[in-house]
PDB file as gemmi writes it, atoms N, CA and C in Angstrom:
CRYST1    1.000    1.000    1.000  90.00  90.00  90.00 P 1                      
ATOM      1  N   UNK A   1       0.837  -1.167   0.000  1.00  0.00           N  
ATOM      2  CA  UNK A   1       0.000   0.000   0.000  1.00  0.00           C  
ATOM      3  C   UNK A   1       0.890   1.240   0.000  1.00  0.00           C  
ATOM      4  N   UNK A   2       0.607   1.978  -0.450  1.00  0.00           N  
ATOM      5  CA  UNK A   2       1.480   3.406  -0.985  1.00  0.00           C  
ATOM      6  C   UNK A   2       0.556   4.561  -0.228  1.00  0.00           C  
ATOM      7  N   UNK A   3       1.329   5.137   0.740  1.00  0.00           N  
ATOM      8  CA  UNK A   3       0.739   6.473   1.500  1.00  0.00           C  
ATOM      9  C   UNK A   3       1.112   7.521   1.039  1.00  0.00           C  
ATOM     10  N   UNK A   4       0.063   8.441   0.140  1.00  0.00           N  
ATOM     11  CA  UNK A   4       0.494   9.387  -0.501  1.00  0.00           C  
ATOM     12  C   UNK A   4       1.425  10.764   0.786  1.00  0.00           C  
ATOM     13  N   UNK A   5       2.209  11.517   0.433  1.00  0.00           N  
ATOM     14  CA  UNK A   5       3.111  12.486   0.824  1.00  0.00           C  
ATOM     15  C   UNK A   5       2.689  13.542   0.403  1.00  0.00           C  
ATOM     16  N   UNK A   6       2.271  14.247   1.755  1.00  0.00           N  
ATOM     17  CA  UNK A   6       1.821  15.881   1.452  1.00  0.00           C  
ATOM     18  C   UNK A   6       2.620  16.461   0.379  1.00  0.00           C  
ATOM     19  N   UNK A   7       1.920  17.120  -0.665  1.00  0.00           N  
ATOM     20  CA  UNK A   7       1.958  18.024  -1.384  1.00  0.00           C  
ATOM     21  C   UNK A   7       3.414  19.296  -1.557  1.00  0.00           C  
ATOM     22  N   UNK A   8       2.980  19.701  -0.090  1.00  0.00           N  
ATOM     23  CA  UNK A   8       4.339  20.422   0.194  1.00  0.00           C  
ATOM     24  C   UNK A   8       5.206  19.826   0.560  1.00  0.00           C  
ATOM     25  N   UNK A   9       5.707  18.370   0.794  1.00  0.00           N  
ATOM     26  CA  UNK A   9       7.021  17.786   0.953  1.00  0.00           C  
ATOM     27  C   UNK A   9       7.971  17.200  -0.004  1.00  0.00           C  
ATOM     28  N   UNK A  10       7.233  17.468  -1.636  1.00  0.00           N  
ATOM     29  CA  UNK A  10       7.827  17.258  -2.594  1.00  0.00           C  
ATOM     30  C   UNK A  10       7.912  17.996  -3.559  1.00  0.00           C  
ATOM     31  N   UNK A  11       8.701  17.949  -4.490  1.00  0.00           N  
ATOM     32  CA  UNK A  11       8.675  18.812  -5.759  1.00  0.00           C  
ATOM     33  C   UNK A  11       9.126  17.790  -7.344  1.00  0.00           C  
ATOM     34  N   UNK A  12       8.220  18.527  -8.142  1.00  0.00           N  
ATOM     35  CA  UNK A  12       8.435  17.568  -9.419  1.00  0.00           C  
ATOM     36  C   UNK A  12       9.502  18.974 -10.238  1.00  0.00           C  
ATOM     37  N   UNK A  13      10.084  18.321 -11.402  1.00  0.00           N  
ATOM     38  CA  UNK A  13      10.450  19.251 -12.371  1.00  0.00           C  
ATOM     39  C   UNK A  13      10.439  18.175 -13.939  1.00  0.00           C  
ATOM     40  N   UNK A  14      11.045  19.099 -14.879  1.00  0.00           N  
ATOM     41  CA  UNK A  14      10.674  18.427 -15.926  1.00  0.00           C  
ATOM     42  C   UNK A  14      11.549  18.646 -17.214  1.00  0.00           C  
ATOM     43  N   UNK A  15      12.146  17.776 -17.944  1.00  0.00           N  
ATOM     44  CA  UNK A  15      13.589  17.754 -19.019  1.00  0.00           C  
ATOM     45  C   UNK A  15      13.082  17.619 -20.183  1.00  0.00           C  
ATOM     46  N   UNK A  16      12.579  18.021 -21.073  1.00  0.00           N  
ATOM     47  CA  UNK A  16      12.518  17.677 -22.270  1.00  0.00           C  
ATOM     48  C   UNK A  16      13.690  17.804 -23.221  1.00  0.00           C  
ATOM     49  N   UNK A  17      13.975  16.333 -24.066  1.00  0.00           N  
ATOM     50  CA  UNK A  17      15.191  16.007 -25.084  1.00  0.00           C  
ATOM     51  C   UNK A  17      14.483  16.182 -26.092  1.00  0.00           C  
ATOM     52  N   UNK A  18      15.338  16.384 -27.028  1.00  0.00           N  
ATOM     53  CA  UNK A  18      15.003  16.087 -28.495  1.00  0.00           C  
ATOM     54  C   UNK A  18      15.842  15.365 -29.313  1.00  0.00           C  
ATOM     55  N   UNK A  19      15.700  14.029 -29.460  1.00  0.00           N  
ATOM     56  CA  UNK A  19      16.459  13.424 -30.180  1.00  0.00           C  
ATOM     57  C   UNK A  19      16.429  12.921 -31.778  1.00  0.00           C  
ATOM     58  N   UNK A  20      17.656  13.574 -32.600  1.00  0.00           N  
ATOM     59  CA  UNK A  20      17.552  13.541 -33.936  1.00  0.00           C  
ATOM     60  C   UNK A  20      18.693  13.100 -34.257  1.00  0.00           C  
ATOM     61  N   UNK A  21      18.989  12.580 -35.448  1.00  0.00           N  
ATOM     62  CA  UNK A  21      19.768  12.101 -36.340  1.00  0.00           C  
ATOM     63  C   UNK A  21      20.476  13.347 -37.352  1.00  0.00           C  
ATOM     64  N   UNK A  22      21.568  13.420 -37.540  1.00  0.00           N  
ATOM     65  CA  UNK A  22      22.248  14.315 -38.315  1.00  0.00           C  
ATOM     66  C   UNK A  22      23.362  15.092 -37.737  1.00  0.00           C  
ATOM     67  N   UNK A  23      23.161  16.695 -37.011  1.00  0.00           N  
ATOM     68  CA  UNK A  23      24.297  17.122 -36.325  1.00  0.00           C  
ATOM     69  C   UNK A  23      24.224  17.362 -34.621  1.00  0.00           C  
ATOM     70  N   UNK A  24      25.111  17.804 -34.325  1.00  0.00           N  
ATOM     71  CA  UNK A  24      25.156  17.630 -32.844  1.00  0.00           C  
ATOM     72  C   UNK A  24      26.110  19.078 -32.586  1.00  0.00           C  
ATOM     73  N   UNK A  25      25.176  19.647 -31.745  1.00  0.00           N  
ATOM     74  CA  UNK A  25      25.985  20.761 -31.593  1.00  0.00           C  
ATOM     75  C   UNK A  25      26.769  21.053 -29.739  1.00  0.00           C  
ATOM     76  N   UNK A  26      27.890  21.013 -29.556  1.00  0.00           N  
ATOM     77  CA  UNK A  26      28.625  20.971 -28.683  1.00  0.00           C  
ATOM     78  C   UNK A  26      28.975  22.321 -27.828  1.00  0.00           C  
ATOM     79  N   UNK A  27      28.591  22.522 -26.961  1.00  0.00           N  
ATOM     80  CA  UNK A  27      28.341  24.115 -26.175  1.00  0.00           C  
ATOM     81  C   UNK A  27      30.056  24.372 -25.602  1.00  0.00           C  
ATOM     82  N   UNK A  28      30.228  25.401 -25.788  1.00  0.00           N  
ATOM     83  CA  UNK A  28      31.768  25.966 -25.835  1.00  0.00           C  
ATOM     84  C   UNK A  28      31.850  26.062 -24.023  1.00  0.00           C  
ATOM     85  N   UNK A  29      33.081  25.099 -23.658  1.00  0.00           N  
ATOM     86  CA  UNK A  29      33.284  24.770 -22.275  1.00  0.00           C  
ATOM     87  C   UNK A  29      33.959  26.543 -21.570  1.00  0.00           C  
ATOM     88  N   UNK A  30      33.585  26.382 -20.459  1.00  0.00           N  
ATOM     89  CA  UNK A  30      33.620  28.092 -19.808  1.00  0.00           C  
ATOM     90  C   UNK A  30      34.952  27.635 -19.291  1.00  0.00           C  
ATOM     91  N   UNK A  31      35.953  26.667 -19.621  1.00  0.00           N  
ATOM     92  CA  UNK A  31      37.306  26.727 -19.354  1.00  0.00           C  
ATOM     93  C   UNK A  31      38.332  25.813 -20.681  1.00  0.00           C  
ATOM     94  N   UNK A  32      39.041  26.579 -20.805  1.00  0.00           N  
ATOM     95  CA  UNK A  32      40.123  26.454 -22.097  1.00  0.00           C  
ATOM     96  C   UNK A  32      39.914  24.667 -22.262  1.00  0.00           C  
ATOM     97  N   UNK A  33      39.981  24.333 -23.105  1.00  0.00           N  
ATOM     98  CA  UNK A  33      40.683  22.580 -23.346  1.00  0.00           C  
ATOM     99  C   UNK A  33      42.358  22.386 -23.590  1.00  0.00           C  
ATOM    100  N   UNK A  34      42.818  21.193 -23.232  1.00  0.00           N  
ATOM    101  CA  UNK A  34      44.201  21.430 -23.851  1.00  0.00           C  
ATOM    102  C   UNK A  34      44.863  20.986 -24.900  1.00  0.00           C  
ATOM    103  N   UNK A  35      43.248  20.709 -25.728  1.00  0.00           N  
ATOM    104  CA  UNK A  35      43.713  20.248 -27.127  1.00  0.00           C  
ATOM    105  C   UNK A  35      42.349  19.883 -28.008  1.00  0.00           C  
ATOM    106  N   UNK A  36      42.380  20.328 -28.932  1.00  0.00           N  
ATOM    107  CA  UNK A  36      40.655  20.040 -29.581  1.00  0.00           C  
ATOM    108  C   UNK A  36      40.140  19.046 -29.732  1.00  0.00           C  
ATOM    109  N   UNK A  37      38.401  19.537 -29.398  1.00  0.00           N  
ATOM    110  CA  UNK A  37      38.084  18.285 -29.525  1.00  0.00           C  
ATOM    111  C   UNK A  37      38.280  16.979 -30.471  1.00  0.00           C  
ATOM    112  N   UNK A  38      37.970  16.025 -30.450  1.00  0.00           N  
ATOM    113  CA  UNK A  38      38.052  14.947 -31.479  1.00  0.00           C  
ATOM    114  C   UNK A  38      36.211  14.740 -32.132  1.00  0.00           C  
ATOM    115  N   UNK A  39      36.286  14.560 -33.097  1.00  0.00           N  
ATOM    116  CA  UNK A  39      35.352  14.425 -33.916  1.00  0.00           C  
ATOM    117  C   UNK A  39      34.478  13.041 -33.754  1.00  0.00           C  
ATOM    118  N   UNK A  40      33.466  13.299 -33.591  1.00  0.00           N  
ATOM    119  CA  UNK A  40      32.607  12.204 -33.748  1.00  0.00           C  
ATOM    120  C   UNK A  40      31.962  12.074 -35.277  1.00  0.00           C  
ATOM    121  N   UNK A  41      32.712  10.631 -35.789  1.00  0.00           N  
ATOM    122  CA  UNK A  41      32.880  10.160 -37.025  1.00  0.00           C  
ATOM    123  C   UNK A  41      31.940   9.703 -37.430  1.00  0.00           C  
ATOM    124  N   UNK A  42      30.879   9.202 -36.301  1.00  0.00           N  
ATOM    125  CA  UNK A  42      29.697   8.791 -36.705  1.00  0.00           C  
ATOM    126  C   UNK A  42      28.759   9.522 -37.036  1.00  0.00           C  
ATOM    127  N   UNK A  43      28.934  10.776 -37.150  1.00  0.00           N  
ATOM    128  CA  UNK A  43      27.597  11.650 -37.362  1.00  0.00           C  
ATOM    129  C   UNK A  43      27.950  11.943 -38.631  1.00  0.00           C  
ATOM    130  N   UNK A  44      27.969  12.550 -39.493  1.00  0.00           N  
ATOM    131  CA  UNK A  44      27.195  13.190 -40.942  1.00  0.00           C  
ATOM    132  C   UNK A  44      28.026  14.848 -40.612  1.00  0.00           C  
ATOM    133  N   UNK A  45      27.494  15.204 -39.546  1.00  0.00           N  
ATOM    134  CA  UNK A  45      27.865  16.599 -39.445  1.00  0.00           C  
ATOM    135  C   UNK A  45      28.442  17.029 -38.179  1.00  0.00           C  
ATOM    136  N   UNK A  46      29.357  17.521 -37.775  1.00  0.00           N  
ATOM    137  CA  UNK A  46      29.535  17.218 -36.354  1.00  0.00           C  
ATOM    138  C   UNK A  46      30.124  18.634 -36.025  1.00  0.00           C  
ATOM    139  N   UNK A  47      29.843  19.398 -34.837  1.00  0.00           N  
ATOM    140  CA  UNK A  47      30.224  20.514 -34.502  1.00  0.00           C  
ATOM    141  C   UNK A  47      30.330  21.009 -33.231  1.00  0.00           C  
ATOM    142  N   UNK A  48      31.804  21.730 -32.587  1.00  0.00           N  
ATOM    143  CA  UNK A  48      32.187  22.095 -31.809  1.00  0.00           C  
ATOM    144  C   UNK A  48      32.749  23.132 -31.528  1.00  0.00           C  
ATOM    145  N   UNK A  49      32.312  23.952 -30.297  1.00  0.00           N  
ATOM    146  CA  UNK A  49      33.111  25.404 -29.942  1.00  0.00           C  
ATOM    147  C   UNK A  49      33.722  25.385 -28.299  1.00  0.00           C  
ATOM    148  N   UNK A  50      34.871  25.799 -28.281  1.00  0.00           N  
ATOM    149  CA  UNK A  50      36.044  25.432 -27.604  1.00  0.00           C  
ATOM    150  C   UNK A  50      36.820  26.966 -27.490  1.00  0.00           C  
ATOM    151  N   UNK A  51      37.667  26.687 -26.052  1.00  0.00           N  
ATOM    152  CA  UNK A  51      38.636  27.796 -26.030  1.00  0.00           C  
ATOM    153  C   UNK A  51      39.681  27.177 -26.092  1.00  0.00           C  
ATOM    154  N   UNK A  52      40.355  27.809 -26.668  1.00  0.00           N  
ATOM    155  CA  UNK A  52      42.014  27.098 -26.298  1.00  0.00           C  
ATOM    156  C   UNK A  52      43.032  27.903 -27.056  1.00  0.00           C  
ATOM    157  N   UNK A  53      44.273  28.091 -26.084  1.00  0.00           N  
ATOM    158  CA  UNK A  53      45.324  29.243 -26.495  1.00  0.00           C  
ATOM    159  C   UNK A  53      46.148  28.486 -27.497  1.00  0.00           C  
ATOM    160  N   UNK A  54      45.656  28.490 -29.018  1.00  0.00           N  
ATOM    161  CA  UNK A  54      46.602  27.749 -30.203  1.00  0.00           C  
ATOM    162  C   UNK A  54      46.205  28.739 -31.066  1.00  0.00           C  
ATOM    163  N   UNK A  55      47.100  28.621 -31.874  1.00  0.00           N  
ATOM    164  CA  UNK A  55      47.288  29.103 -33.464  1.00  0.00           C  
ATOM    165  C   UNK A  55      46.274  28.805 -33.916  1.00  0.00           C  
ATOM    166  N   UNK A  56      45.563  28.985 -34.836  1.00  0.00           N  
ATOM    167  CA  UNK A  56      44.542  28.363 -36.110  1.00  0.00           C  
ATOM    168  C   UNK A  56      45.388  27.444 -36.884  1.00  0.00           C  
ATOM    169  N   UNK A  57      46.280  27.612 -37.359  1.00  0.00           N  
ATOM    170  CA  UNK A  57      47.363  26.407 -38.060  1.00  0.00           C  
ATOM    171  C   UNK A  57      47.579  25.269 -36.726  1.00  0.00           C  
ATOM    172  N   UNK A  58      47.992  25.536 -35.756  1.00  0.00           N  
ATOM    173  CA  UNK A  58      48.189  24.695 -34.272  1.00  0.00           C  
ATOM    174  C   UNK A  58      46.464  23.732 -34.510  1.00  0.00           C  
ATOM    175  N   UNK A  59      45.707  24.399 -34.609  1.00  0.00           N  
ATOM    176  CA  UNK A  59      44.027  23.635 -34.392  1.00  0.00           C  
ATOM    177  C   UNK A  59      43.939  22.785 -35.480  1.00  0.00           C  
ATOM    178  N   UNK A  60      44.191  23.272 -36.790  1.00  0.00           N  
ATOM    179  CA  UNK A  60      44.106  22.782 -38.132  1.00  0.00           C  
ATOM    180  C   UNK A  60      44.617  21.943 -38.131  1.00  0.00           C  
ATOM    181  N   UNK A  61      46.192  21.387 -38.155  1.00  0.00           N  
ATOM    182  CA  UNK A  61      47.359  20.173 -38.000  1.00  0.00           C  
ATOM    183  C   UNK A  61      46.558  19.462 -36.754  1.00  0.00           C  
ATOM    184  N   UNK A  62      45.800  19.504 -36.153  1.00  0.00           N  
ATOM    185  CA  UNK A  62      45.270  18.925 -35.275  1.00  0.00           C  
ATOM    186  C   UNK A  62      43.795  17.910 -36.036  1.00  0.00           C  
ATOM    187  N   UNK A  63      43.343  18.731 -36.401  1.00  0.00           N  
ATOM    188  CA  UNK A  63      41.831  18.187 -37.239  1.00  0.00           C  
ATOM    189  C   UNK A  63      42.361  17.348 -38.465  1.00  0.00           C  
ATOM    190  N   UNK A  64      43.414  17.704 -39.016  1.00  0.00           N  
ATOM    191  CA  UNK A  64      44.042  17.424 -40.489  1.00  0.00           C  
ATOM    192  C   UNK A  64      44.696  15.841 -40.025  1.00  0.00           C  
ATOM    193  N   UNK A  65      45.447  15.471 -38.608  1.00  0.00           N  
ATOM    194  CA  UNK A  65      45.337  14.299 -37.796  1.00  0.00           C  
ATOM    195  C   UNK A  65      44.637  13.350 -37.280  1.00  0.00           C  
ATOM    196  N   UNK A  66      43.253  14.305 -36.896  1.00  0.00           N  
ATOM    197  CA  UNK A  66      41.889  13.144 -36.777  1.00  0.00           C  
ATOM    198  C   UNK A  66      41.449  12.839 -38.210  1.00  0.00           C  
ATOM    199  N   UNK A  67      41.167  13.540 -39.075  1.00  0.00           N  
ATOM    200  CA  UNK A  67      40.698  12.769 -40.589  1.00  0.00           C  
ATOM    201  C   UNK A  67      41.898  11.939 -41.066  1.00  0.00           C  
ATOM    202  N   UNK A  68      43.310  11.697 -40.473  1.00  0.00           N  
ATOM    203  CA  UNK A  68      43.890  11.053 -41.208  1.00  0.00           C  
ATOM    204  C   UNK A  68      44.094   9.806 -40.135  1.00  0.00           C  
ATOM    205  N   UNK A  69      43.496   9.792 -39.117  1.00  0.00           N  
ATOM    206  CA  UNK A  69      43.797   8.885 -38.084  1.00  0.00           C  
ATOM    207  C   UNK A  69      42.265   7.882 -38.829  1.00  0.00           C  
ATOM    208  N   UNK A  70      41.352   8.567 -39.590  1.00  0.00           N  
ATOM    209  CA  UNK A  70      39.947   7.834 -40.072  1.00  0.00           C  
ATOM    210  C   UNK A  70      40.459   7.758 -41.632  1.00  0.00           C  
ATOM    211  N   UNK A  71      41.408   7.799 -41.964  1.00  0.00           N  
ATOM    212  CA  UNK A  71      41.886   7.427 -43.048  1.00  0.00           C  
ATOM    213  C   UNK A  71      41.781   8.009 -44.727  1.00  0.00           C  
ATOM    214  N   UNK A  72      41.682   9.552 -43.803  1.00  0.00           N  
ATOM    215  CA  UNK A  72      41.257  10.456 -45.297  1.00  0.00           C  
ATOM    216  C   UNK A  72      42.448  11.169 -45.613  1.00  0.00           C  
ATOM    217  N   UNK A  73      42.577  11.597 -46.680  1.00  0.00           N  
ATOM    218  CA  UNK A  73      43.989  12.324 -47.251  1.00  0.00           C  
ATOM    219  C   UNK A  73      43.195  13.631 -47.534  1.00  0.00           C  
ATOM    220  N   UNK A  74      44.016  14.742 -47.037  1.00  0.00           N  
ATOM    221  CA  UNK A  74      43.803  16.234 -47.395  1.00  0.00           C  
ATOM    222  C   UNK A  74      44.439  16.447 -48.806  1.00  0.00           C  
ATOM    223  N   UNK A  75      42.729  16.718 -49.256  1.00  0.00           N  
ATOM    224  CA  UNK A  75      43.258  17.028 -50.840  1.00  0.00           C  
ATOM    225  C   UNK A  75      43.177  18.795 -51.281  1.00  0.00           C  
ATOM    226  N   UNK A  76      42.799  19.721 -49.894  1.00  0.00           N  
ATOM    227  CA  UNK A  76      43.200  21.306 -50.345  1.00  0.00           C  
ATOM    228  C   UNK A  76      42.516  21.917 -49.235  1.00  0.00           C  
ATOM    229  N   UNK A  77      43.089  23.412 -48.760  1.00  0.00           N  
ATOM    230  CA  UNK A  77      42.821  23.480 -47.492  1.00  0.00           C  
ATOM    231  C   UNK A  77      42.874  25.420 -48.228  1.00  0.00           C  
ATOM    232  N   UNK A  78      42.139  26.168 -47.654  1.00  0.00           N  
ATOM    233  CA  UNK A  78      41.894  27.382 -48.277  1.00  0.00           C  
ATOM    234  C   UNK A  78      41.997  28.477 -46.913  1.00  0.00           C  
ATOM    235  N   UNK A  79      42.360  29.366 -46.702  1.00  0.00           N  
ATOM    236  CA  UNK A  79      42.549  30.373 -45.596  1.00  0.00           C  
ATOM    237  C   UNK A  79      42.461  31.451 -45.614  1.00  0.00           C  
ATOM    238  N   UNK A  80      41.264  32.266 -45.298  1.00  0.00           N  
ATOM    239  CA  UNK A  80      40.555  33.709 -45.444  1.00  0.00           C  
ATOM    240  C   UNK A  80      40.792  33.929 -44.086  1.00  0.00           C  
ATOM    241  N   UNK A  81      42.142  34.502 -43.971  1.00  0.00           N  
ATOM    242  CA  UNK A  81      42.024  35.734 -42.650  1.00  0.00           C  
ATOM    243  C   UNK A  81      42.277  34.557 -41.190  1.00  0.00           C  
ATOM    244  N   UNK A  82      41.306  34.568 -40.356  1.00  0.00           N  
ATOM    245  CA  UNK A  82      41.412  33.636 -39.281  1.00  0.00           C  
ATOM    246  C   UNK A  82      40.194  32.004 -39.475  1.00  0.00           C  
ATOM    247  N   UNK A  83      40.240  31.775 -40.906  1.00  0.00           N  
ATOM    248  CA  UNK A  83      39.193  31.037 -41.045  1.00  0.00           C  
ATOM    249  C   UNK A  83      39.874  29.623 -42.351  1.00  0.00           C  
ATOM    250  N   UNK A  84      40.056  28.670 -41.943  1.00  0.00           N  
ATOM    251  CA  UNK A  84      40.500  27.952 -42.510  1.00  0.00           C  
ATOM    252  C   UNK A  84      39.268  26.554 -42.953  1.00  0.00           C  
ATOM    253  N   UNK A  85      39.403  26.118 -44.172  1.00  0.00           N  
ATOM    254  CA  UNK A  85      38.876  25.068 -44.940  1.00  0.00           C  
ATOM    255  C   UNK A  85      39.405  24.031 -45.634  1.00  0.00           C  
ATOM    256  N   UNK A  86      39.157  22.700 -45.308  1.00  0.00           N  
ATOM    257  CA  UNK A  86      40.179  22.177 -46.063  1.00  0.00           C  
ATOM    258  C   UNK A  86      39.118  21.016 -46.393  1.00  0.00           C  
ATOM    259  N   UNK A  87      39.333  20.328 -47.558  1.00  0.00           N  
ATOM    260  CA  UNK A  87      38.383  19.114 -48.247  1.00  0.00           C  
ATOM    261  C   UNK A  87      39.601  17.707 -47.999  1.00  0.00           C  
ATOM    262  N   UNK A  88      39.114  16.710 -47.840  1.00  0.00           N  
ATOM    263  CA  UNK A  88      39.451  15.401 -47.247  1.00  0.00           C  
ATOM    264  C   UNK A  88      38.766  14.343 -48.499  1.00  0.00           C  
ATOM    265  N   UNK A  89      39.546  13.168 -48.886  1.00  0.00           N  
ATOM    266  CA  UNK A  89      39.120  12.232 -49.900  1.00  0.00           C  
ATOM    267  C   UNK A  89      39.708  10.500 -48.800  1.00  0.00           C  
ATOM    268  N   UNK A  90      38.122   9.439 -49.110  1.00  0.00           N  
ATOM    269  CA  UNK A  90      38.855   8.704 -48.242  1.00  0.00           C  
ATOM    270  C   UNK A  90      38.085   7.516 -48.900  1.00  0.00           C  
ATOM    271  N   UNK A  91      38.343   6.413 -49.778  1.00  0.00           N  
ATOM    272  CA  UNK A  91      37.844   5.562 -50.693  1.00  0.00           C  
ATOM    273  C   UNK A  91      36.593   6.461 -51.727  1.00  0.00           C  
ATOM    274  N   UNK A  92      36.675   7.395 -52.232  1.00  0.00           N  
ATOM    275  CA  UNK A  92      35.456   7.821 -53.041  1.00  0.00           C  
ATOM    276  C   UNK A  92      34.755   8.891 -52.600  1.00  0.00           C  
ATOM    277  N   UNK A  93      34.964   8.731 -51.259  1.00  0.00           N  
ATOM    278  CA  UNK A  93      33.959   9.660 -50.395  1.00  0.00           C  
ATOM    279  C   UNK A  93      35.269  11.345 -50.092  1.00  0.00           C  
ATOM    280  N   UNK A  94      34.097  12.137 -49.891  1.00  0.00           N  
ATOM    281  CA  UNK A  94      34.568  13.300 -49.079  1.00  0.00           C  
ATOM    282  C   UNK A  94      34.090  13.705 -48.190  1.00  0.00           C  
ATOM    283  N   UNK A  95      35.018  14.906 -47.296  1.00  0.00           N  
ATOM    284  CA  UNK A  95      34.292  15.298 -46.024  1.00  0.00           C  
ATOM    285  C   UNK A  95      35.266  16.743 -46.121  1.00  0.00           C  
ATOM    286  N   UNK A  96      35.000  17.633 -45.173  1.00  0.00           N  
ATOM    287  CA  UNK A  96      35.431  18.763 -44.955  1.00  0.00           C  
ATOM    288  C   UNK A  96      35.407  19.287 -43.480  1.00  0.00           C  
ATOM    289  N   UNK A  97      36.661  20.005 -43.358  1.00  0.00           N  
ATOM    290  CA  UNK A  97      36.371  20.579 -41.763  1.00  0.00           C  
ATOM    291  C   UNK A  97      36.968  22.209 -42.377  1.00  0.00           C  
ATOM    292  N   UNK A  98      35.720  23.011 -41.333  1.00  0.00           N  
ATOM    293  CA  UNK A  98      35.991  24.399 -41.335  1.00  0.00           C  
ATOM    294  C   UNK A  98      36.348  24.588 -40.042  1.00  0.00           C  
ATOM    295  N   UNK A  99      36.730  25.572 -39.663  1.00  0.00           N  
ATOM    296  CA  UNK A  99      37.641  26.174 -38.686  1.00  0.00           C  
ATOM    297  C   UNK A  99      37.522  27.520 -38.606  1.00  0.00           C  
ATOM    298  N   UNK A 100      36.987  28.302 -37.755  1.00  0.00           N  
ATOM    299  CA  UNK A 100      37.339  29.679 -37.683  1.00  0.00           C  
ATOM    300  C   UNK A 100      37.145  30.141 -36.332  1.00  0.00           C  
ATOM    301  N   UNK A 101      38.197  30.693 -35.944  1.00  0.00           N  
ATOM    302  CA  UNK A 101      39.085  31.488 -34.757  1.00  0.00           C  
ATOM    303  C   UNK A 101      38.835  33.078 -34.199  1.00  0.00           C  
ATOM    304  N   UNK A 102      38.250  33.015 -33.308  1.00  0.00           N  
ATOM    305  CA  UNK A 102      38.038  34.553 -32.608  1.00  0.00           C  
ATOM    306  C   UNK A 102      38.592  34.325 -31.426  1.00  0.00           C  
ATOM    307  N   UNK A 103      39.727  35.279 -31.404  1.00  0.00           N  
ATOM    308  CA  UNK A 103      40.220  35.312 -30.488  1.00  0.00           C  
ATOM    309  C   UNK A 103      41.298  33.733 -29.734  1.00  0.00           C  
ATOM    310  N   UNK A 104      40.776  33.494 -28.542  1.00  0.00           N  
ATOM    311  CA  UNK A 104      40.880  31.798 -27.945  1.00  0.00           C  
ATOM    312  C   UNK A 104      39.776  31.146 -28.569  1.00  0.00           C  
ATOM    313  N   UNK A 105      38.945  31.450 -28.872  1.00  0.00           N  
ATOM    314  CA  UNK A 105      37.410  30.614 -28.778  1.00  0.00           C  
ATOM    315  C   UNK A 105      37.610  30.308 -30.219  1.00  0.00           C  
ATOM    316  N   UNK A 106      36.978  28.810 -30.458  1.00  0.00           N  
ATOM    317  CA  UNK A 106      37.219  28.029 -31.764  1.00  0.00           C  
ATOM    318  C   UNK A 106      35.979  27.498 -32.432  1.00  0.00           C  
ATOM    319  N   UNK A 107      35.443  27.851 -33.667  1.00  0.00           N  
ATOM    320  CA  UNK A 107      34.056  27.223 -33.825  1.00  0.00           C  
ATOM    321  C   UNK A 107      34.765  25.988 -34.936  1.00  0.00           C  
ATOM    322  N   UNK A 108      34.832  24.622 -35.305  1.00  0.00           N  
ATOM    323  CA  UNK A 108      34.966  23.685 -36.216  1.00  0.00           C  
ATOM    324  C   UNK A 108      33.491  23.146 -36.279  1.00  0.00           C  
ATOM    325  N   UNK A 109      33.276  23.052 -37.633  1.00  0.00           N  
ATOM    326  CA  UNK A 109      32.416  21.904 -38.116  1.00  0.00           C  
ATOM    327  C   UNK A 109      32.857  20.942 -39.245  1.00  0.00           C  
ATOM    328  N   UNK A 110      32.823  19.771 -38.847  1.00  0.00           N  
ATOM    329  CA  UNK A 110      32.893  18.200 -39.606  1.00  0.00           C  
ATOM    330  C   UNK A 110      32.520  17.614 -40.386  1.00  0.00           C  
ATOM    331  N   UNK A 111      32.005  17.833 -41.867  1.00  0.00           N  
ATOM    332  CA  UNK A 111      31.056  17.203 -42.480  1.00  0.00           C  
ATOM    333  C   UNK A 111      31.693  16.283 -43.779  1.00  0.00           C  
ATOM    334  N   UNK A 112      30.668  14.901 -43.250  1.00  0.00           N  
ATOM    335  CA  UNK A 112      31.597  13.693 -44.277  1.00  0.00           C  
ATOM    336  C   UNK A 112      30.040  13.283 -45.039  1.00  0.00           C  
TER     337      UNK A 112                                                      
END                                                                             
C-alpha cells in the first residue's frame, strides 16, 4: 500500500530532449581545453566550440590528424584571414572541416 506524501514535501520538475539524427551541436566549455576536440565520425555533421590558447594552423594540424587517423587524405585546405577550410578524400567519399578562430574561442564543423 502506498501512502500518498503531502503536497508540500515534494517537488516535481521536468527535461525535455530532443532526439535527432544528423548534427550535434557541442556548447563551448567556460574553461580552455588542452587540445581540440576529437570528432565524432559517426555523425554526418559534427560541430564544436572550444577555447584554447593555439594558433589556427596549431588547431588545423590537429583536425588534419583526426581525418587522417579515419583514413582520409587532405586534398586542399583554403585560408581567409582567421578562417581555414580544407576538403578530405577517403575511398570515393569526401568530407570537410571548417575552422574559424576569434580570439581563444574556436568554432569547427565536420562534415563527411
Amino acid at each position: 500500500m502506498v501512502n500518498p506524501l503531502p503536497q508540500n514535501t515534494w517537488i516535481t520538475d521536468t527535461a525535455l530532449y530532443n532526439v535527432a539524427r544528423g548534427s550535434a551541436q557541442t556548447p563551448a566549455p567556460s574553461n580552455p581545453v588542452s587540445t581540440a576536440p576529437r570528432p565524432n565520425f559517426n555523425l554526418a555533421v559534427w560541430r564544436a566550440n572550444f577555447n584554447l590558447n593555439a594558433t589556427l594552423d596549431n588547431v588545423h594540424a590537429q583536425y588534419v590528424r583526426y581525418m587522417g587517423n579515419q583514413g582520409y587524405s587532405l586534398t586542399s585546405t583554403s585560408r581567409n584571414g582567421e578562417r581555414m577550410y580544407s576538403t578530405f578524400k577517403r575511398n570515393g567519399q569526401s568530407a570537410s572541416v571548417l575552422i574559424e578562430k576569434n580570439g581563444i574561442y574556436f568554432s569547427v564543423k565536420v562534415a563527411q
